[in-house]
N, CA, C and O atoms as a GROMACS GRO file, in nm:
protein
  324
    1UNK      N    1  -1.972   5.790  23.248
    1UNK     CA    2  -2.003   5.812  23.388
    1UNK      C    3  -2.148   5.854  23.404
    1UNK      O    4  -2.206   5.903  23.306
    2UNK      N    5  -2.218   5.837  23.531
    2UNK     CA    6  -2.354   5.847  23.526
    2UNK      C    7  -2.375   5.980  23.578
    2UNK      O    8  -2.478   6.046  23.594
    3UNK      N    9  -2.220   6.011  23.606
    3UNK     CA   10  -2.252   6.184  23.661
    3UNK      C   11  -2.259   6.288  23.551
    3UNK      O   12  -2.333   6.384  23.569
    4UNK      N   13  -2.197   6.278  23.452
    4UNK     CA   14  -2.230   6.317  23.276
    4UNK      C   15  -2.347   6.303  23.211
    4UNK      O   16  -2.388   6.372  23.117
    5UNK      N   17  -2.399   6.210  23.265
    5UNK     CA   18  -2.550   6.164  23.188
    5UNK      C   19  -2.614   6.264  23.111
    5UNK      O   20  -2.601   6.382  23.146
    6UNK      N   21  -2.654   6.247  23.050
    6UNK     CA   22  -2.820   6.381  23.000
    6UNK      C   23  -2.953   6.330  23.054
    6UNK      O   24  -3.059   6.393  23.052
    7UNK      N   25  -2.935   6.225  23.097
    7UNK     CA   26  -3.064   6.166  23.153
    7UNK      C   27  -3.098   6.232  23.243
    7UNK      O   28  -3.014   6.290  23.313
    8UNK      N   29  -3.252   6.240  23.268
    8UNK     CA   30  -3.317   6.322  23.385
    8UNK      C   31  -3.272   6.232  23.482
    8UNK      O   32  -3.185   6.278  23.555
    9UNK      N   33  -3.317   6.082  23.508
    9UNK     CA   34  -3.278   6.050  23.640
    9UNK      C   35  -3.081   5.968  23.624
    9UNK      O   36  -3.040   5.869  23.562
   10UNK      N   37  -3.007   6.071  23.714
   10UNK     CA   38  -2.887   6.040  23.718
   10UNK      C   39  -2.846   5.912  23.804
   10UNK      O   40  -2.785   5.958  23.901
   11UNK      N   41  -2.849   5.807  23.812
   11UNK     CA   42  -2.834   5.727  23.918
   11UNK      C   43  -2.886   5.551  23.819
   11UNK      O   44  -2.934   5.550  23.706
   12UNK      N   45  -2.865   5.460  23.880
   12UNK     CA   46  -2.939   5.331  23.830
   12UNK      C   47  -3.076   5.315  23.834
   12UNK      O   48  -3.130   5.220  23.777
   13UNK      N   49  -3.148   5.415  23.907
   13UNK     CA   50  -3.269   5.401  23.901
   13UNK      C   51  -3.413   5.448  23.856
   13UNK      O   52  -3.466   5.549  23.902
   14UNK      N   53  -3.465   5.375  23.772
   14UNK     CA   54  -3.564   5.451  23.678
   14UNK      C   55  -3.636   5.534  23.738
   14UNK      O   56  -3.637   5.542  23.861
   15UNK      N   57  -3.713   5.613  23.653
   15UNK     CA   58  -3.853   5.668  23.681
   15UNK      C   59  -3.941   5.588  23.734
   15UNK      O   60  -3.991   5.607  23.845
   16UNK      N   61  -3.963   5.507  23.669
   16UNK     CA   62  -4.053   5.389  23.755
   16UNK      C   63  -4.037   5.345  23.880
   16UNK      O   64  -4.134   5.332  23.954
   17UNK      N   65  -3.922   5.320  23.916
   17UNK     CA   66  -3.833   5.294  24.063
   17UNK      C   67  -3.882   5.402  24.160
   17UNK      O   68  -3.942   5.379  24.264
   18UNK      N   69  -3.851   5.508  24.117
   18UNK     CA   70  -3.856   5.592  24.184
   18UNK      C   71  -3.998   5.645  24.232
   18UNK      O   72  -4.032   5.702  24.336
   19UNK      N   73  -4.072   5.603  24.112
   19UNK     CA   74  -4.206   5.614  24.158
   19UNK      C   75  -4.272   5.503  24.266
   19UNK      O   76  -4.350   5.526  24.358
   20UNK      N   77  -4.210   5.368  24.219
   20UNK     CA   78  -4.244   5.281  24.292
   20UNK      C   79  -4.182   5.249  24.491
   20UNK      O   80  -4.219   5.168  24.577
   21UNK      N   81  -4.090   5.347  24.490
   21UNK     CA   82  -4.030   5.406  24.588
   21UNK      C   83  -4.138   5.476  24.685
   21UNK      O   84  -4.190   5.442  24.791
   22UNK      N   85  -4.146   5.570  24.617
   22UNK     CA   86  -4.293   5.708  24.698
   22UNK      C   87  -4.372   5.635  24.717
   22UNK      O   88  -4.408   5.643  24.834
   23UNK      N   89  -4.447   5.531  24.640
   23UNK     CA   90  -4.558   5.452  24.676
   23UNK      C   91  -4.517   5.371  24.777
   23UNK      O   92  -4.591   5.368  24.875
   24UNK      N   93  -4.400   5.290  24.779
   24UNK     CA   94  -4.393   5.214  24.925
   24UNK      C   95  -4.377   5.300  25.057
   24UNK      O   96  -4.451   5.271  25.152
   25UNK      N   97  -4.293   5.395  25.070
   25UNK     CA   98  -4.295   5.503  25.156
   25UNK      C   99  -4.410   5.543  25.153
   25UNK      O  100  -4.484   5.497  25.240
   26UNK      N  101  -4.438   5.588  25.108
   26UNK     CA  102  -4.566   5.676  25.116
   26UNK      C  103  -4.545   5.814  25.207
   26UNK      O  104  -4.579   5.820  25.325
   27UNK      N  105  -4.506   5.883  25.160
   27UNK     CA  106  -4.428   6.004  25.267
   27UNK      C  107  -4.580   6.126  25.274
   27UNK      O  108  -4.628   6.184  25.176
   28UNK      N  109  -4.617   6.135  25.386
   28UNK     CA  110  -4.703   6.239  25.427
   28UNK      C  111  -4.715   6.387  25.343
   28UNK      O  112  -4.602   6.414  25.300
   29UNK      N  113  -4.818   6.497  25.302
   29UNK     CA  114  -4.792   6.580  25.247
   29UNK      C  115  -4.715   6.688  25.339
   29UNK      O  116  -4.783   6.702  25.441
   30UNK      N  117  -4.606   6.766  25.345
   30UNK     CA  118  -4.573   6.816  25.436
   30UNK      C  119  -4.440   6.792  25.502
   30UNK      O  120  -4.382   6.870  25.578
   31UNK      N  121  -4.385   6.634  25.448
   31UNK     CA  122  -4.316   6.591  25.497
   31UNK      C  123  -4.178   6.632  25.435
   31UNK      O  124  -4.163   6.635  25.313
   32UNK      N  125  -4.051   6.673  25.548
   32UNK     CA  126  -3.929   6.711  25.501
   32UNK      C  127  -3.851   6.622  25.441
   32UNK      O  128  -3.869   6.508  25.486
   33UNK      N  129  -3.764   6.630  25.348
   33UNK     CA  130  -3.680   6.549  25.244
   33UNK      C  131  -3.587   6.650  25.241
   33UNK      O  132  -3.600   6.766  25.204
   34UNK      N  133  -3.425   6.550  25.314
   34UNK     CA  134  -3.286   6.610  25.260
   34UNK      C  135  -3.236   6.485  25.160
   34UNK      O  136  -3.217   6.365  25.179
   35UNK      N  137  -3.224   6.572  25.043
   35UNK     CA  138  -3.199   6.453  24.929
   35UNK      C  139  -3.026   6.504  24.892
   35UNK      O  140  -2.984   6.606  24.836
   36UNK      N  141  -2.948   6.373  24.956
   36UNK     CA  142  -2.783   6.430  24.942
   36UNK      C  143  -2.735   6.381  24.783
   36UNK      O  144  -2.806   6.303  24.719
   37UNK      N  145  -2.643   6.421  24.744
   37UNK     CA  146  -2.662   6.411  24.563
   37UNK      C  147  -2.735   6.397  24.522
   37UNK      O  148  -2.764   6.280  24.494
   38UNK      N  149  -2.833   6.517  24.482
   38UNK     CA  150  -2.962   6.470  24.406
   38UNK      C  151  -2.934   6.497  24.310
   38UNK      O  152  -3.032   6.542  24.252
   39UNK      N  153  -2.843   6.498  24.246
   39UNK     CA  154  -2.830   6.490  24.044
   39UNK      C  155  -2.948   6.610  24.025
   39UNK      O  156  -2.980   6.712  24.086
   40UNK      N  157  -2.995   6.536  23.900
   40UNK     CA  158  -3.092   6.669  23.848
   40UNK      C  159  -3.247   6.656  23.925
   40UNK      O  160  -3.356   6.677  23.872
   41UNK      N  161  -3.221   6.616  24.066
   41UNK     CA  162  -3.366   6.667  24.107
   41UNK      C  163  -3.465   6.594  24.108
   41UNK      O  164  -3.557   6.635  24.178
   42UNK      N  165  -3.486   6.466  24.035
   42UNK     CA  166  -3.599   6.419  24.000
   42UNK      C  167  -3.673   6.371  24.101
   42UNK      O  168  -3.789   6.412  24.110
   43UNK      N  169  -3.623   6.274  24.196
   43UNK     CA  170  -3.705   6.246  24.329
   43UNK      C  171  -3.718   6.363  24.335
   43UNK      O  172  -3.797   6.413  24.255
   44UNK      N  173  -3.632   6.471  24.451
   44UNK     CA  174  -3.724   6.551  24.514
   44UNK      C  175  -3.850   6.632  24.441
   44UNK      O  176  -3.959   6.651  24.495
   45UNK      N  177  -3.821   6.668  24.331
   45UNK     CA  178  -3.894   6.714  24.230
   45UNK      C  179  -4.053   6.668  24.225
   45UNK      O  180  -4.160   6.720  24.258
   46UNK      N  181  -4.009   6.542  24.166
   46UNK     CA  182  -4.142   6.435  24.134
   46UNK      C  183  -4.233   6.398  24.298
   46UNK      O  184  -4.349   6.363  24.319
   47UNK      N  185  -4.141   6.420  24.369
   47UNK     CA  186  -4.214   6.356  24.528
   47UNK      C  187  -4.325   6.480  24.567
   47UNK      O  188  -4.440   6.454  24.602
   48UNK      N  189  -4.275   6.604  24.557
   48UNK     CA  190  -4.322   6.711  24.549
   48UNK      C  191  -4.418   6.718  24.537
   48UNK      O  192  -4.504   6.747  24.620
   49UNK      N  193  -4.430   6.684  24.382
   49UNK     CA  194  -4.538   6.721  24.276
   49UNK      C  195  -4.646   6.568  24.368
   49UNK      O  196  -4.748   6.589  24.433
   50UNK      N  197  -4.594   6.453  24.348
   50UNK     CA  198  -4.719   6.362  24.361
   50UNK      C  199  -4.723   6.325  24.506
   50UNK      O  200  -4.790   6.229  24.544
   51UNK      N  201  -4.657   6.394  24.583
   51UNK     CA  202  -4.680   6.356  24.732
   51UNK      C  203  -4.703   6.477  24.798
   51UNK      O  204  -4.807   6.477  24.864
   52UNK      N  205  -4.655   6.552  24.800
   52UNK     CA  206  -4.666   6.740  24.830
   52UNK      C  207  -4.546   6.757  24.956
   52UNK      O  208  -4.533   6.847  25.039
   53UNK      N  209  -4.471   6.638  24.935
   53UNK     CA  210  -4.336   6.670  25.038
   53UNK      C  211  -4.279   6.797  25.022
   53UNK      O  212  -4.320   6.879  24.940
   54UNK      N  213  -4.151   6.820  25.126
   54UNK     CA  214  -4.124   6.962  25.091
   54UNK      C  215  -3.975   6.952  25.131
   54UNK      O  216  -3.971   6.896  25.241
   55UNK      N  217  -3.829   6.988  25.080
   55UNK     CA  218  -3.722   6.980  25.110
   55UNK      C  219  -3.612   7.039  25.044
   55UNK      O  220  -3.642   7.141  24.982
   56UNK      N  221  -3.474   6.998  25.041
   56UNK     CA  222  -3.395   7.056  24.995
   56UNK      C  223  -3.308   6.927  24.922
   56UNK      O  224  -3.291   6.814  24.968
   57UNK      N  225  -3.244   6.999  24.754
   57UNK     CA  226  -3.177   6.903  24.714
   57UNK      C  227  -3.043   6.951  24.753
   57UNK      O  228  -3.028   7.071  24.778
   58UNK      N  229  -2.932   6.856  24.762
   58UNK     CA  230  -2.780   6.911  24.764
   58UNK      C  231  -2.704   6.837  24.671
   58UNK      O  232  -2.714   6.714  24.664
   59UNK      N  233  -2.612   6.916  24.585
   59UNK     CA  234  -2.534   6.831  24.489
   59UNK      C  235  -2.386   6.920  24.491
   59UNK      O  236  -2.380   7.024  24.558
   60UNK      N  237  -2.263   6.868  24.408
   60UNK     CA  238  -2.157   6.931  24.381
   60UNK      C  239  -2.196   6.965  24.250
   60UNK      O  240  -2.173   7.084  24.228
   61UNK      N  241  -2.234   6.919  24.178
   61UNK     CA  242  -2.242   6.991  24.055
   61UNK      C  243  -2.360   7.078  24.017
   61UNK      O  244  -2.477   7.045  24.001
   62UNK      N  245  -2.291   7.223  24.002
   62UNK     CA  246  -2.386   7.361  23.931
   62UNK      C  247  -2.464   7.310  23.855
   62UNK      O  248  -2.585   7.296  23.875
   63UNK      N  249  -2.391   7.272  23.744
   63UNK     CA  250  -2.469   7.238  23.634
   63UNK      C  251  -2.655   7.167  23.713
   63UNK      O  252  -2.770   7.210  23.707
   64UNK      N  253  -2.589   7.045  23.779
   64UNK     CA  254  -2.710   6.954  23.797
   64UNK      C  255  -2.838   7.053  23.904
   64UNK      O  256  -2.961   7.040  23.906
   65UNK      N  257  -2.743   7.155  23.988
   65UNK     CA  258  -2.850   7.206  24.043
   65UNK      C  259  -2.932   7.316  23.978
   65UNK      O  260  -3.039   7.369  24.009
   66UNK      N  261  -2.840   7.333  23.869
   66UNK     CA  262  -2.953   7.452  23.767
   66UNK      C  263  -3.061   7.372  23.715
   66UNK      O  264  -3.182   7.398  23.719
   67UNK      N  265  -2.986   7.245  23.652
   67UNK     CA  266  -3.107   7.133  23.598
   67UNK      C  267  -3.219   7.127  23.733
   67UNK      O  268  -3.331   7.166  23.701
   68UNK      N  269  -3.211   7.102  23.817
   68UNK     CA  270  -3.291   7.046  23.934
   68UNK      C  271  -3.399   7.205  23.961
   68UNK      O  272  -3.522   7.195  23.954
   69UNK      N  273  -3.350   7.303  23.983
   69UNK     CA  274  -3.405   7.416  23.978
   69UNK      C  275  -3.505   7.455  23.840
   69UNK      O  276  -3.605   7.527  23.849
   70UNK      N  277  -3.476   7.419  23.765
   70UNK     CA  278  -3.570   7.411  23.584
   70UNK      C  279  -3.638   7.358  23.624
   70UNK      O  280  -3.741   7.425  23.632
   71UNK      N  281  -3.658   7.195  23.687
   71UNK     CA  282  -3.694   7.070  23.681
   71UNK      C  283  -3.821   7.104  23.792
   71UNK      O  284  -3.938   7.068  23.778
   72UNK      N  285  -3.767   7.181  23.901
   72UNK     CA  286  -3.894   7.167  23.996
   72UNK      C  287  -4.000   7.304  23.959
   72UNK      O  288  -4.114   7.317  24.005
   73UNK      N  289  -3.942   7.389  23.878
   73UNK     CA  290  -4.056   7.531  23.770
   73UNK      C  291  -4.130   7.452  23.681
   73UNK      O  292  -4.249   7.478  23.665
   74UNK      N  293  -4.062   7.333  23.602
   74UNK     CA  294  -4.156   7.264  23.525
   74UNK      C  295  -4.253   7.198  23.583
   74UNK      O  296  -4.370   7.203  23.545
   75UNK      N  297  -4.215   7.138  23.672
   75UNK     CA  298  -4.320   7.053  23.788
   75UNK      C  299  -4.452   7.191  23.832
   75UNK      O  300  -4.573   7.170  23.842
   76UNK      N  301  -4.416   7.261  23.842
   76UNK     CA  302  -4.452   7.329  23.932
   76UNK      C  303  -4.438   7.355  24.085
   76UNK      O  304  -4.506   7.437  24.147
   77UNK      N  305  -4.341   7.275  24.138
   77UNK     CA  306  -4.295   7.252  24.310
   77UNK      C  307  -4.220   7.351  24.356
   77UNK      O  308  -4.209   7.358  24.478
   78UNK      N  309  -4.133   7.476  24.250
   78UNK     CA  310  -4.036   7.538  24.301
   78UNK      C  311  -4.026   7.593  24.420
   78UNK      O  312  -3.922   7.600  24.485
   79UNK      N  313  -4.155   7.642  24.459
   79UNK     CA  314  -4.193   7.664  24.609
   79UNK      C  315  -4.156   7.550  24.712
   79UNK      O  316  -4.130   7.575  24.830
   80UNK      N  317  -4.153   7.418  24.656
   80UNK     CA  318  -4.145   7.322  24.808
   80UNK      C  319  -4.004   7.222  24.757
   80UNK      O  320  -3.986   7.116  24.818
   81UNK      N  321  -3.938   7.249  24.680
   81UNK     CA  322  -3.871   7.163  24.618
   81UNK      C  323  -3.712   7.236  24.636
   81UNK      O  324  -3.613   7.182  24.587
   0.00000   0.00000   0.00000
């Protein structure tokens, strides 16, 4: 299951995707993001960091939101993430 994963990004879609995502959006610095199952965080995380968006992740699983909470201290975003 992809909800088990160990992978940072939980879902079918790469890092790359996801980057290539923010670049077509292109989301303003400032701009709010409700990210609904965000697994371990990585969009909102990564959008953060290279766009300076600012929002909230929501998931059912603890586990993934402790990951997502690590994930945006490593980034450095924990403030907007």
């Amino acid at each position: 299951m992809i909800r088990e994963s160990s992978h940072r990004v939980c879902n079918p879609f790469t890092s790359e995707k996801l980057a290539i995502l923010g670049q077509a959006i292109s989301p303003s610095p400032g701009t709010r993001v409700l990210d609904l199952a965000c697994g371990k965080g990585e969009l909102m995380c990564t959008w953060a960091r290279d766009h300076g968006v600012t929002g909230t992740g929501v998931d059912i699983s603890a586990a993934f939101i402790g990951a997502a909470r690590a994930r945006a201290v490593e980034l450095g975003v924990a403030d907007r993430a």
